[in-house]
Jmol script that loads the backbone (N, CA, C; Angstrom):
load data "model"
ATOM      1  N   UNK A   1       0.843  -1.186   0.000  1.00  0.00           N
ATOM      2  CA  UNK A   1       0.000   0.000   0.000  1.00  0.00           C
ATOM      3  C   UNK A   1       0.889   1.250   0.000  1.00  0.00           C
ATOM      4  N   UNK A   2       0.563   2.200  -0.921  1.00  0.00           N
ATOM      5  CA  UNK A   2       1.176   2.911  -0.772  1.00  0.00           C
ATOM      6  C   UNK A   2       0.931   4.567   0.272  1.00  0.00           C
ATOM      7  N   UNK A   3       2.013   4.968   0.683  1.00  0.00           N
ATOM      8  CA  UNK A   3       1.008   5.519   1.989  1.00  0.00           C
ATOM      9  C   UNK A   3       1.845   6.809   1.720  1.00  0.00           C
ATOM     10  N   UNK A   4       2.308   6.981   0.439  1.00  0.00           N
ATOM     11  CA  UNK A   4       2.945   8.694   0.283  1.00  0.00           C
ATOM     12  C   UNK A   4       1.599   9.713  -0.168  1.00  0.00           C
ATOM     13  N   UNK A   5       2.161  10.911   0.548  1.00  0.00           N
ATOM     14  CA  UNK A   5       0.779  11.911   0.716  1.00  0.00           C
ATOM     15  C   UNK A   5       0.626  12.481  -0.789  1.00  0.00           C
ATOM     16  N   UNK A   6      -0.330  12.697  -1.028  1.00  0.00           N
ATOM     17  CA  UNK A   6      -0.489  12.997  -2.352  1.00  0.00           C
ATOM     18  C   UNK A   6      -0.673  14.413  -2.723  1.00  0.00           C
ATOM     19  N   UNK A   7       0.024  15.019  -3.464  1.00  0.00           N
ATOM     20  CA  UNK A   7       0.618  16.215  -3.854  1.00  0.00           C
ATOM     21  C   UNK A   7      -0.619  16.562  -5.039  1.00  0.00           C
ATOM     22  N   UNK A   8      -0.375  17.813  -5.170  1.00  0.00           N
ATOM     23  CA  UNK A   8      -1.134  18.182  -6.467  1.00  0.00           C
ATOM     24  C   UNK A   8      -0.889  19.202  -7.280  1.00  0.00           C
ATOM     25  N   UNK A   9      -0.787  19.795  -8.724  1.00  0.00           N
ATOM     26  CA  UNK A   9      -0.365  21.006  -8.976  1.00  0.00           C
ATOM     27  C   UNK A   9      -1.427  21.525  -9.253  1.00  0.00           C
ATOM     28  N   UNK A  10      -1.500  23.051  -9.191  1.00  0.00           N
ATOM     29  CA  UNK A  10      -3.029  23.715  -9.616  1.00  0.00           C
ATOM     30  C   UNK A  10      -2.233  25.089 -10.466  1.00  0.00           C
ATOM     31  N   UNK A  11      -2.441  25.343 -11.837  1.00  0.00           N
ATOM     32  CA  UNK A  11      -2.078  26.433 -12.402  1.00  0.00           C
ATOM     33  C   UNK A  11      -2.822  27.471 -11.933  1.00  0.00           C
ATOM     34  N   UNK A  12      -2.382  28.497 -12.602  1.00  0.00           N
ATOM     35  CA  UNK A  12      -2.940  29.892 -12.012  1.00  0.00           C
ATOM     36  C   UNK A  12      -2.370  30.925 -12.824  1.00  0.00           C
ATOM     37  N   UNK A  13      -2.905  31.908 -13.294  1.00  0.00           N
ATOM     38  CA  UNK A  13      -2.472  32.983 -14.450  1.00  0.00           C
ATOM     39  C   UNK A  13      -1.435  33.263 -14.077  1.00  0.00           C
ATOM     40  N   UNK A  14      -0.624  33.464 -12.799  1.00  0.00           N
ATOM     41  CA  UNK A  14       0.683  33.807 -12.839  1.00  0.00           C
ATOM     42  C   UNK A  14       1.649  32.800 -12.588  1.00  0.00           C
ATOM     43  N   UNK A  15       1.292  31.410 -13.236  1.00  0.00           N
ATOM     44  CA  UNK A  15       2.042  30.631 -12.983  1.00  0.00           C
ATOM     45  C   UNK A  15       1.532  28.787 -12.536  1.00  0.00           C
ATOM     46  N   UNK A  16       1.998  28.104 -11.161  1.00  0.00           N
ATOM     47  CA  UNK A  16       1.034  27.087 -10.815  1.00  0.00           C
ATOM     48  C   UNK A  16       1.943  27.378  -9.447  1.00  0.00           C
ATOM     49  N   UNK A  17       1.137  26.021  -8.631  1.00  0.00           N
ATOM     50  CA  UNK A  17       2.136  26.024  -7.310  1.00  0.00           C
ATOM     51  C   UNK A  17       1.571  24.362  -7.616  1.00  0.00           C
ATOM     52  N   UNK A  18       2.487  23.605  -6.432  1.00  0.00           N
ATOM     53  CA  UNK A  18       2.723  22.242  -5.867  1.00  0.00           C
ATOM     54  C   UNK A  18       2.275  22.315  -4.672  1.00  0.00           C
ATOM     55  N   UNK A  19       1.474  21.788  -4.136  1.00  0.00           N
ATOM     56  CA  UNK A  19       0.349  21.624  -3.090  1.00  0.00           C
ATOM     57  C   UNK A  19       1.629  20.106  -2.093  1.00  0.00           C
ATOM     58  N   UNK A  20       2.313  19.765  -1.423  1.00  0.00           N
ATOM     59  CA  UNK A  20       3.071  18.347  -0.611  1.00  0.00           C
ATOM     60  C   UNK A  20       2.113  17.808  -0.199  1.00  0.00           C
ATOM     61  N   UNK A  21       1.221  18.767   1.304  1.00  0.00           N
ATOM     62  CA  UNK A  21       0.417  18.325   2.321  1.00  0.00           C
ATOM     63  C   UNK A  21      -0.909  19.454   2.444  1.00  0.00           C
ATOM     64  N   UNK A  22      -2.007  18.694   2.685  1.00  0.00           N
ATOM     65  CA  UNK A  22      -2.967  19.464   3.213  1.00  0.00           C
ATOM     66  C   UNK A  22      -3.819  18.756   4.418  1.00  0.00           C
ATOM     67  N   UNK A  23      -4.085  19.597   5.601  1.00  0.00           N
ATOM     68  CA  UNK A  23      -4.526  19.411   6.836  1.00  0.00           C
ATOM     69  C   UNK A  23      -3.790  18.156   7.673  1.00  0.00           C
ATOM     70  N   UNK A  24      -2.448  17.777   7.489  1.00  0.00           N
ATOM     71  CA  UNK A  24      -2.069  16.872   8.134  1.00  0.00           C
ATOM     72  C   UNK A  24      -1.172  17.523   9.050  1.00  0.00           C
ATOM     73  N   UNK A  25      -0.970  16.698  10.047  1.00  0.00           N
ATOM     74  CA  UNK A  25       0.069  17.063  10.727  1.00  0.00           C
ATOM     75  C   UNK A  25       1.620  16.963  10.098  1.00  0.00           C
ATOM     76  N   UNK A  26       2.495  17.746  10.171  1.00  0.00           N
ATOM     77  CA  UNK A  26       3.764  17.290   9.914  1.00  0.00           C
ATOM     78  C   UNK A  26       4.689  18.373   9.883  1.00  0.00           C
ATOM     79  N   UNK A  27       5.912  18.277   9.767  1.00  0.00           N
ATOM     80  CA  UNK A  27       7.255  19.030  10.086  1.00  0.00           C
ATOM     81  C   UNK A  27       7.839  19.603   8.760  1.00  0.00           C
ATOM     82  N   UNK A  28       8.084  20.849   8.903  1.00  0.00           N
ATOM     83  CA  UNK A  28       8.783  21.065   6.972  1.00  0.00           C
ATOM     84  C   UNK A  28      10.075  21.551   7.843  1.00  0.00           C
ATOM     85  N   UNK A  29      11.003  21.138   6.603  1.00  0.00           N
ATOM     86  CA  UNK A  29      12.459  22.174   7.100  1.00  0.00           C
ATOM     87  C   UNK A  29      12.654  22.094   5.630  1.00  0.00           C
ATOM     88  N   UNK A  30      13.969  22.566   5.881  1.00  0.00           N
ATOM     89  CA  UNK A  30      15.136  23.113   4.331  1.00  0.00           C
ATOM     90  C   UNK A  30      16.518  22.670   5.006  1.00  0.00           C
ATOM     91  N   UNK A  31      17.071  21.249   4.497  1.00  0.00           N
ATOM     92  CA  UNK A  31      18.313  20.598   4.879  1.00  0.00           C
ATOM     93  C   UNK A  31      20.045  21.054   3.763  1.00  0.00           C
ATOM     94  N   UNK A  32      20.570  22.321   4.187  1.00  0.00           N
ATOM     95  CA  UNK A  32      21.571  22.164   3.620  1.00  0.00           C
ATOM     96  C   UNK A  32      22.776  21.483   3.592  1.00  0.00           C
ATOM     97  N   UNK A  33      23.099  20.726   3.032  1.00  0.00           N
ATOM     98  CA  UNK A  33      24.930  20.014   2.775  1.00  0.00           C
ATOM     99  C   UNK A  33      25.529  20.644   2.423  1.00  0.00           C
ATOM    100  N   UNK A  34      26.239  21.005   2.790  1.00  0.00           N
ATOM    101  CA  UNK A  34      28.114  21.883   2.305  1.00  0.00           C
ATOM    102  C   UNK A  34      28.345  20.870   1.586  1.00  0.00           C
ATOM    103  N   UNK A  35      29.467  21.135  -0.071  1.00  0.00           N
ATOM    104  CA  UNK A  35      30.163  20.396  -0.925  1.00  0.00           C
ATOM    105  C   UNK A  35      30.850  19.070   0.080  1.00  0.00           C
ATOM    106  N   UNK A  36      30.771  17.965  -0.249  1.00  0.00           N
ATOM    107  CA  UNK A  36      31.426  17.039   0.616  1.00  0.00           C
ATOM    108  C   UNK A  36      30.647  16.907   1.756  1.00  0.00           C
ATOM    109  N   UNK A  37      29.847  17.246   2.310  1.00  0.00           N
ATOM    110  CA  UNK A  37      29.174  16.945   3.554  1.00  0.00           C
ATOM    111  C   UNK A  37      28.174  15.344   3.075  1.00  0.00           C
ATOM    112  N   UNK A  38      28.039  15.103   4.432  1.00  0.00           N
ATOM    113  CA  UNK A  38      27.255  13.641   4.309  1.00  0.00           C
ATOM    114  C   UNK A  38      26.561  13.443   5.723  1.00  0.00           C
ATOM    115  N   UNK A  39      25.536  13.240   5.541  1.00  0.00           N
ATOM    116  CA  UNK A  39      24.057  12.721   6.818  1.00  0.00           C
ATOM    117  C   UNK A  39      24.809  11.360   6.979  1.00  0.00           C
ATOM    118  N   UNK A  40      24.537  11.012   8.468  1.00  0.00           N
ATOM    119  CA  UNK A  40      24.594   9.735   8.991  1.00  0.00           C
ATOM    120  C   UNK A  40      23.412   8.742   7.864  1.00  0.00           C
ATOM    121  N   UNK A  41      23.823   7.646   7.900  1.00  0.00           N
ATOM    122  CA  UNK A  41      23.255   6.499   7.352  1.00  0.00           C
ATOM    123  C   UNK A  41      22.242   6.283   8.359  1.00  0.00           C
ATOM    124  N   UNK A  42      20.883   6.000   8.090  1.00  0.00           N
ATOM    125  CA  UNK A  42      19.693   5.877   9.098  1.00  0.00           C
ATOM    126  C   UNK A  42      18.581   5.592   8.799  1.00  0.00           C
ATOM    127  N   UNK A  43      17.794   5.821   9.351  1.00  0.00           N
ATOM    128  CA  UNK A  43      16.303   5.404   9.536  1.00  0.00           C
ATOM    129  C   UNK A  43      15.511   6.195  10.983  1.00  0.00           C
ATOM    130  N   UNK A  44      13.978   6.142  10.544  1.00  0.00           N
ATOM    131  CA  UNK A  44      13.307   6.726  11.527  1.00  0.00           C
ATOM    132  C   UNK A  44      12.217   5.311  11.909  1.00  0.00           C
ATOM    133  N   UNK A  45      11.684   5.146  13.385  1.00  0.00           N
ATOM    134  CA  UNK A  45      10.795   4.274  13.826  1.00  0.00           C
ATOM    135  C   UNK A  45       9.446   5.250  13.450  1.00  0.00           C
ATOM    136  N   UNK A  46       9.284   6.168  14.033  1.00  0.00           N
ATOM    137  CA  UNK A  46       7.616   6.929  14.143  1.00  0.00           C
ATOM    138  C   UNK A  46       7.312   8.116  12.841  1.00  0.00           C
ATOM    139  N   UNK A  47       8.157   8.200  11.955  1.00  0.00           N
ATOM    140  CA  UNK A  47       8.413   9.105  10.988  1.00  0.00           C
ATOM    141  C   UNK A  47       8.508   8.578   9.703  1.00  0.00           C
ATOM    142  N   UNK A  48       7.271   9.197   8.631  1.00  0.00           N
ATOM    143  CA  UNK A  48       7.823   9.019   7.259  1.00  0.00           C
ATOM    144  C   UNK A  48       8.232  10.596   6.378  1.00  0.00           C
ATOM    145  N   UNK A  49       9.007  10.558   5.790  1.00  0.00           N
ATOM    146  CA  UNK A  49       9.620  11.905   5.393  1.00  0.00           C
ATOM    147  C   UNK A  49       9.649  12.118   3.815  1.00  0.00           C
ATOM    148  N   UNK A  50       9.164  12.764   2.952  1.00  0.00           N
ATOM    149  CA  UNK A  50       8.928  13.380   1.860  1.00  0.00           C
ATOM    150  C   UNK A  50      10.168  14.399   1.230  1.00  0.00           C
ATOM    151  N   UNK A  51      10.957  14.012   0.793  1.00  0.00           N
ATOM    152  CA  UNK A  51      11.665  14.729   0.312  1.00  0.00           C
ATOM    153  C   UNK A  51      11.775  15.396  -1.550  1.00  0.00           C
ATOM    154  N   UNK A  52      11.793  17.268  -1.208  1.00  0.00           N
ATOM    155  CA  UNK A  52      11.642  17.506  -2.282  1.00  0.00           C
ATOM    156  C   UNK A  52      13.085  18.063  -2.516  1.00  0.00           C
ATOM    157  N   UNK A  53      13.480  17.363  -3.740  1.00  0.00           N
ATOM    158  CA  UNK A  53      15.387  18.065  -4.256  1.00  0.00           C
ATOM    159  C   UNK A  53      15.351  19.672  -4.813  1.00  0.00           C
ATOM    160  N   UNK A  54      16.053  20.793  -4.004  1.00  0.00           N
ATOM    161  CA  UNK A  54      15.780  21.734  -4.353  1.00  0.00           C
ATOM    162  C   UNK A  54      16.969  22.146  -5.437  1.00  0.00           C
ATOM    163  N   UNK A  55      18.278  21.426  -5.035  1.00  0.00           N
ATOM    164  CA  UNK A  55      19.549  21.835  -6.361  1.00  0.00           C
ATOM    165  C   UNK A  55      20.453  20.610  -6.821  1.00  0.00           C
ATOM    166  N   UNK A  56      21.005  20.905  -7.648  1.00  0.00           N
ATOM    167  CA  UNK A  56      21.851  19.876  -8.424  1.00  0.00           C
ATOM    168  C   UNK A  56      23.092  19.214  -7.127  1.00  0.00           C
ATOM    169  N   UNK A  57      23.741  18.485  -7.589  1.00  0.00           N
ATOM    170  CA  UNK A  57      24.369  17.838  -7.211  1.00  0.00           C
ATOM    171  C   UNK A  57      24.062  16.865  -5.822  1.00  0.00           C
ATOM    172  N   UNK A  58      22.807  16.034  -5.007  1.00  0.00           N
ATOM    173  CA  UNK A  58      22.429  15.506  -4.358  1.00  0.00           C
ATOM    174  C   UNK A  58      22.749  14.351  -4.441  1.00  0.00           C
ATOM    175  N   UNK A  59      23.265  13.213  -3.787  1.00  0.00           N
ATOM    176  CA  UNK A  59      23.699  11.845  -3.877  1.00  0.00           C
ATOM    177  C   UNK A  59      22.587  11.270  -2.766  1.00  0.00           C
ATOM    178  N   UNK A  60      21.532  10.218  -3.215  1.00  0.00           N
ATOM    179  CA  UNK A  60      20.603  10.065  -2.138  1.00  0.00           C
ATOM    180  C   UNK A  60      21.049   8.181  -2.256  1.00  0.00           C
ATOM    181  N   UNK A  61      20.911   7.940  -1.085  1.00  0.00           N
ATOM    182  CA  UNK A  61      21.269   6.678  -0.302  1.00  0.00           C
ATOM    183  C   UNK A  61      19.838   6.384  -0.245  1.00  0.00           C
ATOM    184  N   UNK A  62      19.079   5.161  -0.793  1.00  0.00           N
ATOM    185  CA  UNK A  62      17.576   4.854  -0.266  1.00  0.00           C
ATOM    186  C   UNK A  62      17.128   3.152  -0.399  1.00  0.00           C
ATOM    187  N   UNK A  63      17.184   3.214   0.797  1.00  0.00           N
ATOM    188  CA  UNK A  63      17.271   1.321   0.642  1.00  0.00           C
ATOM    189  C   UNK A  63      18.736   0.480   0.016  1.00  0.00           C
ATOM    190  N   UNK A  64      18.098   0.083  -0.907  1.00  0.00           N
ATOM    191  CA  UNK A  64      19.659  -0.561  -1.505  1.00  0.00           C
ATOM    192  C   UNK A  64      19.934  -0.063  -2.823  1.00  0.00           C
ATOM    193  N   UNK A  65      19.352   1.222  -3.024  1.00  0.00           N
ATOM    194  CA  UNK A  65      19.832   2.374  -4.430  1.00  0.00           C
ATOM    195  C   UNK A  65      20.756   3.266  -4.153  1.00  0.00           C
ATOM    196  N   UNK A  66      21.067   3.655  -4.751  1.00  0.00           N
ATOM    197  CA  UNK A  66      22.075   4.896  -4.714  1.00  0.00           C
ATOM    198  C   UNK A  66      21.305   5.867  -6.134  1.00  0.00           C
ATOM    199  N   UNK A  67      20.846   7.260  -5.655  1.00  0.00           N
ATOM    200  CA  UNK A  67      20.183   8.012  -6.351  1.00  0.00           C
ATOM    201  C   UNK A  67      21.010   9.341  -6.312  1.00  0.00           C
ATOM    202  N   UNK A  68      20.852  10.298  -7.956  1.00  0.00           N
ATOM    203  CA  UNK A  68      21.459  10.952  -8.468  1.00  0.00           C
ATOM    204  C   UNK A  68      20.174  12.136  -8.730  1.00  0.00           C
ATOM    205  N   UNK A  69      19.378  12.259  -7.975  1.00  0.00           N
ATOM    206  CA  UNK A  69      17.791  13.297  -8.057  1.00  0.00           C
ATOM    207  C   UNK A  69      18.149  14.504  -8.562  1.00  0.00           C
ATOM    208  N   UNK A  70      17.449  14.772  -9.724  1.00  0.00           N
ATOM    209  CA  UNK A  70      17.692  16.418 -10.372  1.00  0.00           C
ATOM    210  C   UNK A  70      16.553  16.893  -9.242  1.00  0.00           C
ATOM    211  N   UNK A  71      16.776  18.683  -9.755  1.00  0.00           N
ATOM    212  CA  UNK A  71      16.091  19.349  -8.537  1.00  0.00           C
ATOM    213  C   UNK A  71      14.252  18.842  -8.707  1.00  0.00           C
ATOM    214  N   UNK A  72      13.500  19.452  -8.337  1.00  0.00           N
ATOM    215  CA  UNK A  72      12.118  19.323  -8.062  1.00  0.00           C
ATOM    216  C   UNK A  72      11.878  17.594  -7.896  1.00  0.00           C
ATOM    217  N   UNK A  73      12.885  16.569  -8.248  1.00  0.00           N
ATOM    218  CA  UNK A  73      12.013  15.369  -7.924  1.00  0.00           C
ATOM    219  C   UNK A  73      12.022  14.977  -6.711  1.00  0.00           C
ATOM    220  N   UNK A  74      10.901  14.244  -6.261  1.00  0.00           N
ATOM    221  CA  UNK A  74      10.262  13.902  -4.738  1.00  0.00           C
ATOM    222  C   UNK A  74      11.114  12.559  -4.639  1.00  0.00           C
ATOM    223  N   UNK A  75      11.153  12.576  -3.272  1.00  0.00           N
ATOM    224  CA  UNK A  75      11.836  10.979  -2.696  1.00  0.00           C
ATOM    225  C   UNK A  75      10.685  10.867  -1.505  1.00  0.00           C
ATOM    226  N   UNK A  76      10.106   9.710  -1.706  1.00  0.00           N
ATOM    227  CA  UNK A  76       9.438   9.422  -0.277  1.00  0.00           C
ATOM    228  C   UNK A  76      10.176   8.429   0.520  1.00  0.00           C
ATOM    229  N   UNK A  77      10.658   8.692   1.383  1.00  0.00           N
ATOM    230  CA  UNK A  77      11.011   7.686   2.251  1.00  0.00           C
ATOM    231  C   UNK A  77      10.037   7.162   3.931  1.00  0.00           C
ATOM    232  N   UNK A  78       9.668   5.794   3.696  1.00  0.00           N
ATOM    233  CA  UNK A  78       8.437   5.729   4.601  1.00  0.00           C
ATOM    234  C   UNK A  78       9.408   5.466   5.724  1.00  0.00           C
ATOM    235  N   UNK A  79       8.795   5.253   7.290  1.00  0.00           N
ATOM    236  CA  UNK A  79       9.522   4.811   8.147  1.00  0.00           C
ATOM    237  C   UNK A  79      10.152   4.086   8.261  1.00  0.00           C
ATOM    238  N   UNK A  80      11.034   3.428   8.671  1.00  0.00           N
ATOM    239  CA  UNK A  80      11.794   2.163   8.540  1.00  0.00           C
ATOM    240  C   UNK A  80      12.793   2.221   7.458  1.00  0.00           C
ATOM    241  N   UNK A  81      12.777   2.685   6.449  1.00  0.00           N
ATOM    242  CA  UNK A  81      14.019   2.858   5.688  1.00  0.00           C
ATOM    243  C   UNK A  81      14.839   3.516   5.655  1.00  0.00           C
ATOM    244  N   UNK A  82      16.256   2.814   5.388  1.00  0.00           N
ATOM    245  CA  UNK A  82      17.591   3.606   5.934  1.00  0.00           C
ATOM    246  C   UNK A  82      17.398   4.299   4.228  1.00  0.00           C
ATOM    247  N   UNK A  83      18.233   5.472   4.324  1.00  0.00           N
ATOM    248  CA  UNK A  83      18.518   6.615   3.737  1.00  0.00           C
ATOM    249  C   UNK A  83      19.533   7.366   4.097  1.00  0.00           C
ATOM    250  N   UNK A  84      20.124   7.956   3.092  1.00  0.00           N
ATOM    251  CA  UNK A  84      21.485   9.306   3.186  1.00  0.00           C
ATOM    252  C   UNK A  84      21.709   9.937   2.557  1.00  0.00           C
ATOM    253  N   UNK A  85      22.329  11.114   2.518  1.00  0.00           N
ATOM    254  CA  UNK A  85      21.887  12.096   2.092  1.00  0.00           C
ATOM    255  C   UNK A  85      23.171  12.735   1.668  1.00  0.00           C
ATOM    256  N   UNK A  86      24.018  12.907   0.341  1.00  0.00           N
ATOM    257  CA  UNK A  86      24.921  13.573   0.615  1.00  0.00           C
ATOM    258  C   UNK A  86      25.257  14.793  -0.832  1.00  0.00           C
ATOM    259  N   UNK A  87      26.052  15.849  -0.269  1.00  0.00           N
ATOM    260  CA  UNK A  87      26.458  16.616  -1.296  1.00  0.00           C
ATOM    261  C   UNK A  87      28.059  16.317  -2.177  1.00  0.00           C
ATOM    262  N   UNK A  88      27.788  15.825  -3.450  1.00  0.00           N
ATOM    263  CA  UNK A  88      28.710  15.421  -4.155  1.00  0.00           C
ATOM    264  C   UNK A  88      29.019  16.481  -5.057  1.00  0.00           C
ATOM    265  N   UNK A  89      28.512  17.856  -5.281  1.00  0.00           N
ATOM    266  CA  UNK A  89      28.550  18.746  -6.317  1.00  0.00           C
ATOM    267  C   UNK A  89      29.595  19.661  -5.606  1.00  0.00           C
ATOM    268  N   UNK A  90      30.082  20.892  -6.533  1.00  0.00           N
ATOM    269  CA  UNK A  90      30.941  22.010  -6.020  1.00  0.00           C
ATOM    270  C   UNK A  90      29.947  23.216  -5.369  1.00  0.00           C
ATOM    271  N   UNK A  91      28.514  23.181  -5.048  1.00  0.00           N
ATOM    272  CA  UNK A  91      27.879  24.151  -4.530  1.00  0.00           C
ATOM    273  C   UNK A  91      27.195  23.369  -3.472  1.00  0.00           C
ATOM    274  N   UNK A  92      26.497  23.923  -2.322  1.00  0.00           N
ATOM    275  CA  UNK A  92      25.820  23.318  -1.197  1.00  0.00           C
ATOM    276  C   UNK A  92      24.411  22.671  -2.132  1.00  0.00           C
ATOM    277  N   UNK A  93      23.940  21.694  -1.392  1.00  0.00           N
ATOM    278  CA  UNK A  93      22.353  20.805  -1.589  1.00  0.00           C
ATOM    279  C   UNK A  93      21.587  21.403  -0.722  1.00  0.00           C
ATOM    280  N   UNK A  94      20.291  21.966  -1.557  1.00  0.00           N
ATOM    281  CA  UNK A  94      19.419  21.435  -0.290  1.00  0.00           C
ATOM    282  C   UNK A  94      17.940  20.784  -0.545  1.00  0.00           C
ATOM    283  N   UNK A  95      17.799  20.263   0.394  1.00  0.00           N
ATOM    284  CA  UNK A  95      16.240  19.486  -0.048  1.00  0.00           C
ATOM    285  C   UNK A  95      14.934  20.049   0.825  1.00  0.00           C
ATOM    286  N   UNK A  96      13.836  20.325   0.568  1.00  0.00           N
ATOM    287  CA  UNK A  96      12.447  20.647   1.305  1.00  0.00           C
ATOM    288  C   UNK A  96      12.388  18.994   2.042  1.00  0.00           C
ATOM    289  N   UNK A  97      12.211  18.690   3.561  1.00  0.00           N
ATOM    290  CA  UNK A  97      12.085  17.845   3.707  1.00  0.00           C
ATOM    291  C   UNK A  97      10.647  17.988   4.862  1.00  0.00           C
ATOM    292  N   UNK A  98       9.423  17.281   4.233  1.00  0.00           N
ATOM    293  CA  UNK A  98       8.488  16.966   4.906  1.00  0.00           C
ATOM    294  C   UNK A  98       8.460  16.015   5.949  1.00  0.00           C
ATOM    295  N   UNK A  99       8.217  15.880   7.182  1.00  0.00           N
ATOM    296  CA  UNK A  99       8.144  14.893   7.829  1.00  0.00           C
ATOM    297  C   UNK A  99       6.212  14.072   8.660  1.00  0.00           C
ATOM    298  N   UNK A 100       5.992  13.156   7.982  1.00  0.00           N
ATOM    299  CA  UNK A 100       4.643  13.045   8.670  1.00  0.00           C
ATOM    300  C   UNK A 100       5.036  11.988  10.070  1.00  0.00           C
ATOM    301  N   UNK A 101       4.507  12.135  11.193  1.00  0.00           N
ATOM    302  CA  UNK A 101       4.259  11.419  12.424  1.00  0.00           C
ATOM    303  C   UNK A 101       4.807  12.039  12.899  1.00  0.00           C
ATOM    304  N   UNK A 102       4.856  11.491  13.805  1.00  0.00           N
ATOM    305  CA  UNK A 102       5.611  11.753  15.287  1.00  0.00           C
ATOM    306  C   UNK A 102       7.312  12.567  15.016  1.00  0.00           C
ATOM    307  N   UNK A 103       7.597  13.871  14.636  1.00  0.00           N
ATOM    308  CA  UNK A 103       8.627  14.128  14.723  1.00  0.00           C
ATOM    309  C   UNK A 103       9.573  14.389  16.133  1.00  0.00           C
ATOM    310  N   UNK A 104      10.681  13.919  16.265  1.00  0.00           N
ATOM    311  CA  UNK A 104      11.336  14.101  17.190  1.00  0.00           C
ATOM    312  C   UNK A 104      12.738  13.706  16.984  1.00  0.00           C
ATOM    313  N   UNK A 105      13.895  14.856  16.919  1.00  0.00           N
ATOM    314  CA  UNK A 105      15.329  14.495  16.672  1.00  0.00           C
ATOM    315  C   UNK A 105      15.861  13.167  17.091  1.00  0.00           C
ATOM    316  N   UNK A 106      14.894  13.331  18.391  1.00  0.00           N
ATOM    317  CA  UNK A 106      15.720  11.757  18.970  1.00  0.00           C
ATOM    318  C   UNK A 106      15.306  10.420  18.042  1.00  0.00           C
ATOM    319  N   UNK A 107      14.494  10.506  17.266  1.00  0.00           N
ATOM    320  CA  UNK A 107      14.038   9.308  16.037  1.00  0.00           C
ATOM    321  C   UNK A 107      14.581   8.830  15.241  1.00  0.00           C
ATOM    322  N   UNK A 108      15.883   9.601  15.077  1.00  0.00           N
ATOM    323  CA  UNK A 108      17.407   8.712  14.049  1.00  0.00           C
ATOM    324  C   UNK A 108      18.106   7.910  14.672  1.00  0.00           C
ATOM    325  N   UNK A 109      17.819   6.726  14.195  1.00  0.00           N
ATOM    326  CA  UNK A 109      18.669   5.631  14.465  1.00  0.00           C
ATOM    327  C   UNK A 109      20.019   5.109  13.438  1.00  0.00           C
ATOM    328  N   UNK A 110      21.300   6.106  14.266  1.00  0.00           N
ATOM    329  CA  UNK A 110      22.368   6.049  13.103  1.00  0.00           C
ATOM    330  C   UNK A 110      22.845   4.579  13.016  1.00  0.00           C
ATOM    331  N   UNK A 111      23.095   4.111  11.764  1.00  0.00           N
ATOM    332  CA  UNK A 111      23.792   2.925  11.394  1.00  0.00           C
ATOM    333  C   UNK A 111      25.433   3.217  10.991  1.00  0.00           C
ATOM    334  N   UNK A 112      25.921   4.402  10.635  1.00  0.00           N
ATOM    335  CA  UNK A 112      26.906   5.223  10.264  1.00  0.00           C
ATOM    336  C   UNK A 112      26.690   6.361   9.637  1.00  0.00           C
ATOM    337  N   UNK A 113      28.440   7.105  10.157  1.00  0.00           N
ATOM    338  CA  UNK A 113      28.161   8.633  10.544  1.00  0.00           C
ATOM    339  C   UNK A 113      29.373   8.607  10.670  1.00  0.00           C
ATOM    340  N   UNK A 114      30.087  10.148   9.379  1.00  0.00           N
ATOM    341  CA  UNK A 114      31.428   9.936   9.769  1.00  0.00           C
ATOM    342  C   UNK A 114      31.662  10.841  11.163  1.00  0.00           C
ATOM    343  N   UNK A 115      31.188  11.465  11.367  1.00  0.00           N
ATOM    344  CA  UNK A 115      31.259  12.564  12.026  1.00  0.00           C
ATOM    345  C   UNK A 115      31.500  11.883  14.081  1.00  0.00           C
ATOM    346  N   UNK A 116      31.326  10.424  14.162  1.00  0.00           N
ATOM    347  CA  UNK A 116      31.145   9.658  15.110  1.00  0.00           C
ATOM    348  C   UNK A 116      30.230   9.783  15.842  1.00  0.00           C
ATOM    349  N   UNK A 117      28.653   9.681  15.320  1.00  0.00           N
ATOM    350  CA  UNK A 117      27.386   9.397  16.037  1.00  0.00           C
ATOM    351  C   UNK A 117      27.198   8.570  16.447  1.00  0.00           C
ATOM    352  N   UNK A 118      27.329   7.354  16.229  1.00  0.00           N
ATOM    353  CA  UNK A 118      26.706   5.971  15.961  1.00  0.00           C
ATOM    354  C   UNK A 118      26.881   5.821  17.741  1.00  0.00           C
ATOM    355  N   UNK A 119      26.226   5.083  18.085  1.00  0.00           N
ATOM    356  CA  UNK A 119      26.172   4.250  19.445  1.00  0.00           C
ATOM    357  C   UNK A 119      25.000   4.443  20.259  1.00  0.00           C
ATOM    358  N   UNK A 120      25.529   4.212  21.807  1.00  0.00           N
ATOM    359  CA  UNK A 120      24.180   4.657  22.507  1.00  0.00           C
ATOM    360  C   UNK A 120      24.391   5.782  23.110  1.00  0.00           C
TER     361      UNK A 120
END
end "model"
wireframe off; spacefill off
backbone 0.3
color backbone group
């Protein structure tokens, strides 16, 4: 079943917009990577997260793919799947990242992280 929220575009004389979420609960941010930067390897238990690619050069880790996302395409990642996130280009990444459920920092469960997260 598929359980990603369903988006919609609606034109409009000066243009259109992209509709992510309507009346749900959930978390928006804007995740930048510095050139060379890299997210811990992970997963969330109570969280599924919607990611929209806002610039070139994004290297996305998702399950057992390795993804190369031009800007505007969506990544849904439901709970439970590990994902990563990194900037491989000469300018910073960033992605619109939606989060539906239960958000809470403490919900990443690192598998690796160069930065030395991982443990308890």
């Amino acid at each position: 079943m598929d359980q990603r929220p369903k988006s919609i575009k609606v034109d409009k004389p000066w243009g259109r917009f992209e509709q992510y979420t309507h009346n749900l609960p959930c978390t928006v941010k804007i995740i930048t990577v510095a050139p060379g930067g890299i997210l811990s390897r992970q997963y969330h238990d109570r969280r599924d997260e919607l990611w929209v690619i806002l610039d070139q050069g994004a290297k996305v880790e998702l399950g057992d793919k390795t993804l190369y996302p031009d800007p505007e395409e969506k990544l849904f990642i439901p709970r439970g799947t590990i994902h990563r996130l990194a900037c491989v280009g000469d300018s910073p990444v960033r992605i619109l990242e939606i989060s539906f459920g239960v958000f809470d920092e403490e919900d990443i469960v690192r598998l690796e992280d160069v930065y030395g997260r991982v443990g308890p």
